[in-house]
C-alpha positions as CSV (number, residue, x, y, z in Angstrom):
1,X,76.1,23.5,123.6
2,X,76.8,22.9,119.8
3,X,77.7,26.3,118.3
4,X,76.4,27.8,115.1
5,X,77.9,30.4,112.5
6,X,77.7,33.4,113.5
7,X,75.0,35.7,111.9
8,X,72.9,32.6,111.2
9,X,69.2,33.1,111.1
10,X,67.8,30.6,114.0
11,X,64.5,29.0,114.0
12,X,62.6,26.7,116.6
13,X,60.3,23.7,115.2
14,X,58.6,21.3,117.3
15,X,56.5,19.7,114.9
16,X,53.3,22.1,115.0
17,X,51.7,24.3,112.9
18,X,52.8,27.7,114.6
19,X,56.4,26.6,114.8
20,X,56.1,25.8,110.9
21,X,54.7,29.4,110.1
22,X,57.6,30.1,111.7
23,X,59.7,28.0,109.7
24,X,58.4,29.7,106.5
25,X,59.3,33.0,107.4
26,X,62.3,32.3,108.8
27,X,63.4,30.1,105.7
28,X,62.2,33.4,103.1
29,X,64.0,35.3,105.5
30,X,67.3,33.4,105.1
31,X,66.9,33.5,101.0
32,X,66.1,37.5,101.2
33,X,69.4,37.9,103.4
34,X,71.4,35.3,102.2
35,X,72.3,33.7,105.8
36,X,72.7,30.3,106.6
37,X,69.2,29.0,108.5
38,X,69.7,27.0,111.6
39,X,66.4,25.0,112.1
40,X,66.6,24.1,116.4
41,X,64.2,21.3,118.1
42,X,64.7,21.4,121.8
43,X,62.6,19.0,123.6
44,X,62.4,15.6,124.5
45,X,61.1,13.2,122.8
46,X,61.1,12.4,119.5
47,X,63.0,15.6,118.1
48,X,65.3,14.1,115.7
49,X,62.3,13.0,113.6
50,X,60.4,16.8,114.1
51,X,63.6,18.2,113.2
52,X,64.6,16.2,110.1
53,X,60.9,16.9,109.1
54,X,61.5,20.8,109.7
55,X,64.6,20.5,107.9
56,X,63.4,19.4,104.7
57,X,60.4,21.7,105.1
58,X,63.2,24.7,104.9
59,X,65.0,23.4,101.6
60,X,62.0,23.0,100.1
61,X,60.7,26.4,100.8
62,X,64.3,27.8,100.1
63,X,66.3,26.0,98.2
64,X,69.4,28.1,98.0
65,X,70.2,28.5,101.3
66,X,72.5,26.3,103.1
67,X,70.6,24.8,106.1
68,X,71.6,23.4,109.5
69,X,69.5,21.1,111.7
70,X,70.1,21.3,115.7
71,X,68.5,19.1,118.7
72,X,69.2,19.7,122.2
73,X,66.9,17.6,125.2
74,X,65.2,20.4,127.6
75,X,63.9,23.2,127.7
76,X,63.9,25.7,124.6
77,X,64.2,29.0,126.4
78,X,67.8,28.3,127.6
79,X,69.0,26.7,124.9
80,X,67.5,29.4,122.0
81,X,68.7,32.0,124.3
82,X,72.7,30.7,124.5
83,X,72.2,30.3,120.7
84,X,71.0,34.1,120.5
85,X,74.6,35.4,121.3
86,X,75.5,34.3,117.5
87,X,72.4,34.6,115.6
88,X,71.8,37.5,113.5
89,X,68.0,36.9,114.4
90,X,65.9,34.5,116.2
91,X,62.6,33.2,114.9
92,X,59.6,32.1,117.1
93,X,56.3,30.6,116.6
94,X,53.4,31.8,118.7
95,X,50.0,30.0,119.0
96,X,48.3,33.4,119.6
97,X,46.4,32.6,122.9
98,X,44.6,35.3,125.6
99,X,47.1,37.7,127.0
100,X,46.2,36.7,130.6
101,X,46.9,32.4,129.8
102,X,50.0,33.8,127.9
103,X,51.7,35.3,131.0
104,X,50.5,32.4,133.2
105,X,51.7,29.8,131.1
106,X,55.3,31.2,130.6
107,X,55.4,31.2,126.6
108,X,58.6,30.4,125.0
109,X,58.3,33.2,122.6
110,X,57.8,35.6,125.1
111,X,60.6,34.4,127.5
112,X,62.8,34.2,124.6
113,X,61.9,37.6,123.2
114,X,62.9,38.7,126.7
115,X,66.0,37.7,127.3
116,X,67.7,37.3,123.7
117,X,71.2,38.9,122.5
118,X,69.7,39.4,118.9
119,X,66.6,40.6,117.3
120,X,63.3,37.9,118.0
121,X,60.4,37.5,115.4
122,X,57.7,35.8,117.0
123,X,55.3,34.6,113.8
124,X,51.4,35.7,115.2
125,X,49.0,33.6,113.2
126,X,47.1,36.1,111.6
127,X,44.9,36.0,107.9
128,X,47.2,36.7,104.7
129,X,44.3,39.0,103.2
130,X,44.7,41.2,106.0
131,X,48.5,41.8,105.2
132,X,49.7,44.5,102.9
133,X,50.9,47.8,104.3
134,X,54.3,47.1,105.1
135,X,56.4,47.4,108.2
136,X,55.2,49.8,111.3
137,X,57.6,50.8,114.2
138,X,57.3,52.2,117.4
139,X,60.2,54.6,118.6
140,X,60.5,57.0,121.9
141,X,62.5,59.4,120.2
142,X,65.8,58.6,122.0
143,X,69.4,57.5,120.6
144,X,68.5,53.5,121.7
145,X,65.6,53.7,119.0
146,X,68.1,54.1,116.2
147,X,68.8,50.6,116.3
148,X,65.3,49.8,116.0
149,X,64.9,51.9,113.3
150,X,67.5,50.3,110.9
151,X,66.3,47.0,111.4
152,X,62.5,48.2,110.7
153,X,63.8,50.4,107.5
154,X,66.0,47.4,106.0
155,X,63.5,45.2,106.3
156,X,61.0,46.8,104.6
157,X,63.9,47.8,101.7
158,X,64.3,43.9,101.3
159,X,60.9,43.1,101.0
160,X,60.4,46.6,98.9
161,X,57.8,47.8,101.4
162,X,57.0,51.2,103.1
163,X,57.5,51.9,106.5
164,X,55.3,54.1,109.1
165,X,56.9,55.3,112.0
166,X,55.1,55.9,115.1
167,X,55.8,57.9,118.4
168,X,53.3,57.1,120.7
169,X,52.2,59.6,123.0
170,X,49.9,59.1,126.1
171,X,48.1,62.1,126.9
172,X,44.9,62.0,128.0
173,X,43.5,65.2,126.7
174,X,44.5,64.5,123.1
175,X,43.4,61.3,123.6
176,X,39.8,62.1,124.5
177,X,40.1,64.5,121.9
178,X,40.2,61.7,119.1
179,X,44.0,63.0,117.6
180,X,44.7,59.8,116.6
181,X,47.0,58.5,113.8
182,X,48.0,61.7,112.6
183,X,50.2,62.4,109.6
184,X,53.4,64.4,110.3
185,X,53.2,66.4,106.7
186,X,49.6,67.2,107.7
187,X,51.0,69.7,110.7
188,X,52.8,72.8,110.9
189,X,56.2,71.1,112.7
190,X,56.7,74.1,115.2
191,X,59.2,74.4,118.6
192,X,55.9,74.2,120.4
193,X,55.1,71.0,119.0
194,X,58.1,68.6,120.3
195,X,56.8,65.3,119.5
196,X,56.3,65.5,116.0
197,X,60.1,67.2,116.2
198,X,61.3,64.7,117.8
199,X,59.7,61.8,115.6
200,X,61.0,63.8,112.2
201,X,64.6,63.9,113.5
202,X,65.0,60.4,114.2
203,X,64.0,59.6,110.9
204,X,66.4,62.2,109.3
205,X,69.6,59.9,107.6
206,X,67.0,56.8,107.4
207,X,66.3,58.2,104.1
208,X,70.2,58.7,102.5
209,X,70.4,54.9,103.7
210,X,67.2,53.4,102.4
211,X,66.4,55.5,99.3
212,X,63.5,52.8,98.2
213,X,61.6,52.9,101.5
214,X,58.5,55.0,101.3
215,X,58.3,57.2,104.7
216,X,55.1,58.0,106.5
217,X,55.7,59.8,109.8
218,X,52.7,59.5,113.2
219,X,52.6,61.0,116.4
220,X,50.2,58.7,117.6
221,X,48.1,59.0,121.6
222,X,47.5,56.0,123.6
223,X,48.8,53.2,125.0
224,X,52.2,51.5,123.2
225,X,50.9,48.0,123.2
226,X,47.0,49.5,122.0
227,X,48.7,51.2,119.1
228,X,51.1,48.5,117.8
229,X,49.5,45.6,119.3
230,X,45.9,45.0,118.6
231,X,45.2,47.4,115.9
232,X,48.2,46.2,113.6
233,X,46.3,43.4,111.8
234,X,46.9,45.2,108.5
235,X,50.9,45.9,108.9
236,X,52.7,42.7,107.8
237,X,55.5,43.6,110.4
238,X,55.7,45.6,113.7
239,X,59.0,46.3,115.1
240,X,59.5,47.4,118.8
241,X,62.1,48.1,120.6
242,X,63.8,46.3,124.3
243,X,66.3,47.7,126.7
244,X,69.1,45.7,127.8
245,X,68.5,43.8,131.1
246,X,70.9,45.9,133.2
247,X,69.3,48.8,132.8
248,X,66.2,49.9,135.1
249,X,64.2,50.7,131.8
250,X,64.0,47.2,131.0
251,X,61.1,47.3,133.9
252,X,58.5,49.5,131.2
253,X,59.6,49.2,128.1
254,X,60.5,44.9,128.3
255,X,56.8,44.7,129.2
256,X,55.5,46.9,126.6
257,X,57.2,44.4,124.0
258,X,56.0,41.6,125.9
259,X,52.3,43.2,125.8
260,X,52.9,43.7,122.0
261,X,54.0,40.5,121.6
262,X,51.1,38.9,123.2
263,X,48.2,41.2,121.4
264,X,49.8,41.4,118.0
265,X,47.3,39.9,115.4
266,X,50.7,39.9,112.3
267,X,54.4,39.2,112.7
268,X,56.5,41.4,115.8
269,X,60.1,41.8,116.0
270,X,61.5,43.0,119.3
271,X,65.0,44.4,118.9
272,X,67.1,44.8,121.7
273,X,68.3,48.2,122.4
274,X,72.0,49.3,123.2
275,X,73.1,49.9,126.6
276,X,73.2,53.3,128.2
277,X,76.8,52.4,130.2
278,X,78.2,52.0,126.8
């Protein structure tokens, strides 16, 4: 396996047009950041040609930014996750087909967003005049969503974008009820109301760090992969969060990012969450 530098910014190519949206964001990525962009083409075949192709793609898209081009033979999942445990991120096409053909066919954006060390943004085709609001993350409240919540919060502070944070509640009830998408400042934040609480405090030191980013706070009811899936057309990033894969929460919430990964109709990035052995 050819190493790369660590903290790179690692994108796959195979010569379509879902892995070269892919390429464009990673590429603006890598210029925002000022990383190095490794541009991979696993497959066999004619992958020196795709990736050459990809590679000039990138400098032309980002000139600055010093760019490496990769080919391994066989299949992408292994090889983009070894490359994972030295990228600072990993970025994924996604050709945006049915949920239920997604799972059956095994895509590599969802494998890979599975089982990587480092953050994965799969690139949903979506329409650019339905972008504009920013950068929307789910969080459970707990310590492991901090993580998630710096990487949501700098990147809307590189892109100079707000950020809405949701807690997603399921409770029946409410839900029935139609309280939806409610504002935090709107409610009186009382002990006998613990998720809005709970969403406020994890968001408390977000804004010391990331002065610029404009905060809206929702403690939204429903499913996790309703919420930030299908209804995030609008958002031009959602960020969700992954337990590590030896721990028994990795059996809810690594398929709720899978589901969100599958429905989202904009850009997802699944960040994998801390340990709880330490």
């Amino acid at each position: 396996m050819n190493t790369i530098r660590p903290g790179s910014i690692v994108v796959a190519a195979d010569g379509s047009k879902h892995a070269a949206r892919a390429l464009d964001w990673a590429a603006r990525q890598a210029a925002l950041e000022a990383r190095p962009l490794v541009v991979v083409t696993a497959e066999e075949g004619d992958a020196q040609r795709i990736n050459d192709a990809a590679l000039r793609q990138a400098e032309e898209l980002a000139p600055g930014v010093d760019v490496v081009g990769l080919t391994f033979p066989g299949d992408p999942r292994g090889v983009l996750v070894d490359l994972s445990r030295d990228a600072h991120l990993m970025v994924l096409g996604s050709r945006g087909r049915g949920t239920v053909r997604t799972m059956l066919l095994g895509s590599v954006s969802t494998a890979v967003s599975r089982l990587a060390a480092c953050p994965v943004v799969v690139c949903r085709p979506q329409a650019e005049e339905q972008r504009g609001k920013g950068v929307i993350v789910g969080i459970d409240g707990t310590a492991s969503s901090l993580p998630v919540l710096d990487f949501a919060f700098a990147q809307a502070s590189l892109r100079g974008q707000g950020i809405t944070v949701v807690h997603v509640v399921w409770d029946v009830v409410a839900a029935v009820a139609g309280l939806r998408n409610v504002r935090v400042d709107d409610l009186d934040l009382g002990p006998e109301d613990e998720a809005h609480l709970l969403l406020a405090e994890s968001v408390a030191g977000f804004g010391e760090k990331y002065p610029d980013v404009r905060v809206t706070l929702r403690v939204t009811h429903g499913l996790v992969d309703d919420v930030l899936g299908s209804r995030t057309a609008a958002w031009d990033l959602v960020v969700v969060g992954r337990h590590p894969l030896d721990t028994v929460g990795r059996l809810v919430t690594g398929s709720i990012a899978t589901a969100v990964v599958e429905r989202a109709r904009t850009t997802v990035a699944v960040v994998p969450e801390p340990s709880d052995r330490g």
